[in-house]
C-alpha positions as CSV (number, residue, x, y, z in Angstrom):
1,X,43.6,-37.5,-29.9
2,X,46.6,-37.6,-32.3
3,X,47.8,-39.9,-34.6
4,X,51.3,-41.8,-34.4
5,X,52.7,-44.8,-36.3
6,X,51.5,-46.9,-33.6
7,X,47.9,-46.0,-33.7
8,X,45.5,-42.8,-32.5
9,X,45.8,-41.5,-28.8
10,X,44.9,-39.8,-26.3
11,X,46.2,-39.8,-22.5
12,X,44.2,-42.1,-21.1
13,X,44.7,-44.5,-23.9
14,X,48.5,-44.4,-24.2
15,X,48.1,-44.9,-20.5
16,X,45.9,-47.7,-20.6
17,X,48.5,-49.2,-23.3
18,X,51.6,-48.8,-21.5
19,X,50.3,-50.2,-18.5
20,X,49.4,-53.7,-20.6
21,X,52.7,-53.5,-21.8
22,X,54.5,-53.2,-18.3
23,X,52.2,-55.4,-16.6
24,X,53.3,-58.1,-19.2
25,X,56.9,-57.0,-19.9
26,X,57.6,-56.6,-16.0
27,X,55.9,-59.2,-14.1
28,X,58.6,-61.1,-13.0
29,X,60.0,-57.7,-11.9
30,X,56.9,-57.3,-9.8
31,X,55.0,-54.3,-11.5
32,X,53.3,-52.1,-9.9
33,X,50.7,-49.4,-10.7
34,X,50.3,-46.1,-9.1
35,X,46.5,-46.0,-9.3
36,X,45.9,-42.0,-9.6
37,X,44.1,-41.6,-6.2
38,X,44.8,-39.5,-4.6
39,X,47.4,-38.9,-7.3
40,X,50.1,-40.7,-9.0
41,X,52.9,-38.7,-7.6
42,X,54.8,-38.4,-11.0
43,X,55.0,-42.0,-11.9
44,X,52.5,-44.3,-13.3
45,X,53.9,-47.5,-12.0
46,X,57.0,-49.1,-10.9
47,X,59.2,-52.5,-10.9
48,X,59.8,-53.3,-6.9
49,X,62.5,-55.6,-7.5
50,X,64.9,-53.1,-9.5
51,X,63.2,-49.3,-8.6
52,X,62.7,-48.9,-12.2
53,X,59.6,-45.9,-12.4
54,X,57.8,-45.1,-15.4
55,X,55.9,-41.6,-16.7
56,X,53.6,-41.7,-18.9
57,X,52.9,-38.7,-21.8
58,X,50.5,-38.7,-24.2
59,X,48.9,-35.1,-25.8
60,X,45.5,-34.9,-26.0
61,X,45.4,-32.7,-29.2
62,X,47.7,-32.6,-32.0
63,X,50.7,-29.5,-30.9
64,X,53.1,-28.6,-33.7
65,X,56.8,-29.8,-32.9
66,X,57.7,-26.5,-31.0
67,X,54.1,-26.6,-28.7
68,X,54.5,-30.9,-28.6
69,X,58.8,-29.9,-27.4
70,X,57.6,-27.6,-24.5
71,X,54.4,-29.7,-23.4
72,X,57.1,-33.0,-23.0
73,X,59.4,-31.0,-21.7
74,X,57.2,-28.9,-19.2
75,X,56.2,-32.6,-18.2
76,X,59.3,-34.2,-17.4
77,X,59.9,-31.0,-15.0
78,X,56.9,-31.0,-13.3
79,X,56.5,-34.5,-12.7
80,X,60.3,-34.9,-11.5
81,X,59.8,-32.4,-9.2
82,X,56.5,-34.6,-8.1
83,X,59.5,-37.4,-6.8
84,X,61.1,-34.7,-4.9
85,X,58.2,-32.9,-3.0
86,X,56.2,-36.4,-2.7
87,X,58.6,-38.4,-1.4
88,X,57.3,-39.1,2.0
89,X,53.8,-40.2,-0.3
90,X,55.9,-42.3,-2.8
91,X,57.6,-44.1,-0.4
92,X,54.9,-45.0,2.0
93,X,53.4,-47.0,-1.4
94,X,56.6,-48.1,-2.8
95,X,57.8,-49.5,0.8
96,X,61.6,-50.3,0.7
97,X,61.9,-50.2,-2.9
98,X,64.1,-47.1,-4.0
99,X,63.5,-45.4,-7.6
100,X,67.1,-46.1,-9.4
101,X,65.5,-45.0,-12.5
102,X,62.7,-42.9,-13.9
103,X,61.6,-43.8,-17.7
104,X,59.1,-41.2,-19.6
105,X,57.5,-43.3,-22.0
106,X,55.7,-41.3,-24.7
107,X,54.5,-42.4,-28.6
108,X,55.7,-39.3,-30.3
109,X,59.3,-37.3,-29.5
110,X,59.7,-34.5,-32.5
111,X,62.5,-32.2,-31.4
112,X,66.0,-33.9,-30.1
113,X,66.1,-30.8,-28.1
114,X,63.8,-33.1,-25.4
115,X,67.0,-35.9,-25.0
116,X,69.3,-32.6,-23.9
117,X,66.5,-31.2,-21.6
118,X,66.4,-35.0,-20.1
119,X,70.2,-35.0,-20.2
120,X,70.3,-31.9,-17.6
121,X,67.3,-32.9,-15.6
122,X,69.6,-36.0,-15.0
123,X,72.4,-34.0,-14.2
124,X,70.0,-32.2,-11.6
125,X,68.1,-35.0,-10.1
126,X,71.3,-37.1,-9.5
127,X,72.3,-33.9,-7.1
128,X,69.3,-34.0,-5.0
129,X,70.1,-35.3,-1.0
130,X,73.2,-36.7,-2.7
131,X,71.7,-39.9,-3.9
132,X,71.8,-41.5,-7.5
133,X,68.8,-41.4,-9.5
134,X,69.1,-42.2,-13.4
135,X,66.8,-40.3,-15.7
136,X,66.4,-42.1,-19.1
137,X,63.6,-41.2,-21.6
């Protein structure tokens, strides 16, 4: 658990939150969660009417601002990657709706360092097959 000016977390709770919150915020956007079975494929949910995706990060244990900057960022990698090597998965579930943007919503960013690293993950997503993706954090 760790504590942030919203409230105390852990992953499953921020989860839990932040799907409220887009299920509420997005509805006329036609939200949709990725349930995490088999797996989630690197997004939580997505918005089938504008391809907006959303990542979820909460530590479960408090990490000191170097540990929380490479967990976060070690994230964002992996779970990009996820869109890449599950794409034949992710579309099957998100039908014809294409991914224009992928949003990592976590309580706690310490280190600006994690906007640059998001910066050139952009930079290499929008590369992949030639097609536009927009990473925003």
């Amino acid at each position: 658990m760790i504590q942030t000016k919203y409230g105390t977390f852990d992953g499953d709770s921020w989860e839990d939150l932040c799907q409220l919150v887009f299920k509420s915020k997005y509805k006329d956007l036609q939200y949709q969660e990725m349930v995490a079975s088999p797996g989630d494929f690197g997004i939580e949910g997505f918005t089938k009417l504008d391809g907006v995706a959303f990542q979820c990060y909460c530590p479960d244990t408090h990490y000191t601002q170097k540990e929380l900057y490479e967990k976060q960022r070690d994230k964002i990698t992996k779970d990009l990657e996820k869109l890449r090597a599950y794409e034949n998965e992710i579309s099957r579930r998100m039908g014809n709706t294409k991914i224009r943007e992928w949003v990592f919503v976590t309580p706690l960013i310490t280190d600006n360092k994690l906007l640059s690293h998001a910066q050139t993950k952009q930079v290499e997503v929008v590369t992949w097959a030639g097609r536009e993706h927009t990473l925003k954090n």
